[in-house]
ZAMARGU-4260 file (C-alpha; in steps of 0.2 Angstrom, whole numbers, plus 5000, padded with zeros to 4 digits):
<rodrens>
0) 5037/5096/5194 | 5028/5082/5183 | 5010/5082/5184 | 5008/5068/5172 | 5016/5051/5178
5) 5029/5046/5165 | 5021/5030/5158 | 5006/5040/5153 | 5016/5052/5144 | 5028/5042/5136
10) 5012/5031/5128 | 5005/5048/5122 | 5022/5053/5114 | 5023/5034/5107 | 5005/5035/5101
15) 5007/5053/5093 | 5021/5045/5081 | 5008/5034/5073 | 4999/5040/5055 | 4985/5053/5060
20) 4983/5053/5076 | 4990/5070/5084 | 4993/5073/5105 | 4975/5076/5110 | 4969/5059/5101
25) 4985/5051/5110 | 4979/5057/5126 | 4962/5054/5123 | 4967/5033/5118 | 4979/5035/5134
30) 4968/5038/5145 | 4953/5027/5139 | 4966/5011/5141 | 4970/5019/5157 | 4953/5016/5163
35) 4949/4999/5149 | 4949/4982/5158 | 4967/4976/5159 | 4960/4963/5149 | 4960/4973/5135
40) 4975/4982/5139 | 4986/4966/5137 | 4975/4961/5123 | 4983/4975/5113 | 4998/4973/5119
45) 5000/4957/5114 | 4993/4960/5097 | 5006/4972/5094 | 5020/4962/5101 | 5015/4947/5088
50) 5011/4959/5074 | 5031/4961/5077 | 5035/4945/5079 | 5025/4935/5067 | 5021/4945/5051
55) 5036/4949/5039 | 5037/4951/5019 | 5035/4938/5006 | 5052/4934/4997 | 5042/4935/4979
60) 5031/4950/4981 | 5035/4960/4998 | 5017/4961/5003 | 5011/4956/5022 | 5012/4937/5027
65) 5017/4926/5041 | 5026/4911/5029 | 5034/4917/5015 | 5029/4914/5000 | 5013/4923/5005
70) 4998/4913/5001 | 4994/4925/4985 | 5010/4918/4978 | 5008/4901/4982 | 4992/4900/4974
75) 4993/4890/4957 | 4975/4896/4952 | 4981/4915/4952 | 4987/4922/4936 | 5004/4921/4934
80) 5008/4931/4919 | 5001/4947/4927 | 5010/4957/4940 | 4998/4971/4948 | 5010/4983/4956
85) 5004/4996/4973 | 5013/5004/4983 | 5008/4997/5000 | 5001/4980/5008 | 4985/4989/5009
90) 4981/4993/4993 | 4983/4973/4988 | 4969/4973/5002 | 4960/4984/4991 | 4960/4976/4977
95) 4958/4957/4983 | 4941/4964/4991 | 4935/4967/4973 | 4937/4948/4967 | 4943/4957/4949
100) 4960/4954/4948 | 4967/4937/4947 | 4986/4939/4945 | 5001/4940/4955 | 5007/4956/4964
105) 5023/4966/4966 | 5021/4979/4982 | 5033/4995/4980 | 5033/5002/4999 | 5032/5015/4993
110) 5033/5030/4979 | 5045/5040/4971 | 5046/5057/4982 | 5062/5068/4979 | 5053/5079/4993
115) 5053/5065/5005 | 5070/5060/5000 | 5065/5045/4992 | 5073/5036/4975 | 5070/5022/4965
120) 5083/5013/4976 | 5073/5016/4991 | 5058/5006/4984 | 5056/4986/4979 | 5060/4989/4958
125) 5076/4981/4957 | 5066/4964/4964 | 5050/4968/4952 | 5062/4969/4938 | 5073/4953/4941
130) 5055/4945/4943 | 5049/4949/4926 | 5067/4946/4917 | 5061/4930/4922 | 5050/4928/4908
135) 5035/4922/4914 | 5026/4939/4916 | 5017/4945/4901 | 5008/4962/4908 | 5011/4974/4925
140) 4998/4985/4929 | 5004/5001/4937 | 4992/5001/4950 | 5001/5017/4961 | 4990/5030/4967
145) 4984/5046/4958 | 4996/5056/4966 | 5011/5068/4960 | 5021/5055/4967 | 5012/5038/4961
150) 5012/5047/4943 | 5031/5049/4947 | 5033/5031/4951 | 5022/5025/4937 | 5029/5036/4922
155) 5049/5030/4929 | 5043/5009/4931 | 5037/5012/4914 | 5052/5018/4907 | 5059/5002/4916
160) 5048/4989/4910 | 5046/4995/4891 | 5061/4988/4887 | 5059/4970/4892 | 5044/4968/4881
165) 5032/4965/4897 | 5018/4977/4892 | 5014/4989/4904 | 4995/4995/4909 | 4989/5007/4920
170) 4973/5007/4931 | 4959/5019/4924 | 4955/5034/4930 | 4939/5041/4933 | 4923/5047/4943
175) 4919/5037/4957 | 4900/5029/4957 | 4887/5039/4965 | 4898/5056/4963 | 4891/5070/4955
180) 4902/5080/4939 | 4898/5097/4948 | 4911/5090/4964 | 4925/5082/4954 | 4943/5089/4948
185) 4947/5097/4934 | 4961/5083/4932 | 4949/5069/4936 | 4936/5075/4923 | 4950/5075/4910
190) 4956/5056/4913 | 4937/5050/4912 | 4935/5061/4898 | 4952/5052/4889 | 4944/5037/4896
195) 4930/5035/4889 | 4921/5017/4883 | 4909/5013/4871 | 4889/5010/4878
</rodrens>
């Protein structure tokens, strides 16, 4: 016998399938929409069902957009001889948040993982690399996480790059502001160490 009325449990096994959020979070949101205004409810639902329908990849860089080429790429005041590649939409979030970085960007969807079954096939390279034999592009900067696999990903788009004369950079690595020496890694502490700049 089912306690549990089936659409309840079928939006806790849909929401447990979601990045970091386990069965008793997917109850816990479950039931507070059970009880939230319908309002709200449909609300949600509606986001979700345009997020779907509206919100695909730009033809030129793969990242998040509703026309394609995404505003990013159709801006002529960004610099177009630099490519800043990530691995996801977010981390173009991150970086655009900063007001930094000026150029253009290539997002991977992803990183090299062998573990996870994933090759450089399974990523956007073959597109970053038709870009740049373009010409136009005179720098990429590897901006892929500090991760095994980011480092993997990084160390193979270099290999890649190197021979099309595009010079390649990489983000530095360091202590973050407000941290204290005493917290940080050993592997951290090295790369500010290598790092360092004049005063």
């Amino acid at each position: 016998m089912q306690i549990t009325p089936e659409p309840v449990t079928r939006l806790i096994e849909e929401l447990s399938r979601l990045p970091g959020i386990g069965p008793k979070t997917a109850s816990r949101l479950t039931f507070y929409l059970l009880r939230a205004p319908a309002e709200q409810t449909m609300s949600l639902s509606e986001a979700i069902r345009q997020l779907k329908e509206r919100i695909s990849f730009c033809e030129v860089c793969y990242n998040i957009t509703e026309l394609t080429p995404c505003p990013i790429c159709r801006d002529e005041q960004r610099d177009r001889t630099q490519i800043c590649v990530v691995e996801e939409p977010l981390d173009v979030l991150a970086l655009e948040r900063t007001h930094a970085y000026h150029g253009l960007y290539h997002v991977l969807h992803g990183a090299i993982s062998p573990v996870e079954g994933i090759g450089p096939n399974d990523l956007r390279i073959a597109e970053l690399l038709e870009r740049l034999r373009a010409g136009e592009v005179v720098e990429v900067i590897l901006a892929t996480n500090p991760t095994l696999e980011g480092e993997a990903t990084a160390m193979y788009l270099e290999r890649q790059i190197s021979p099309l004369g595009v010079k390649v950079t990489r983000l530095a690595r360091g202590l973050p502001v407000g941290g204290d020496l005493e917290y940080a890694d050993e592997i951290t502490l090295a790369r500010a160490i290598e790092g360092r700049q004049a005063v």
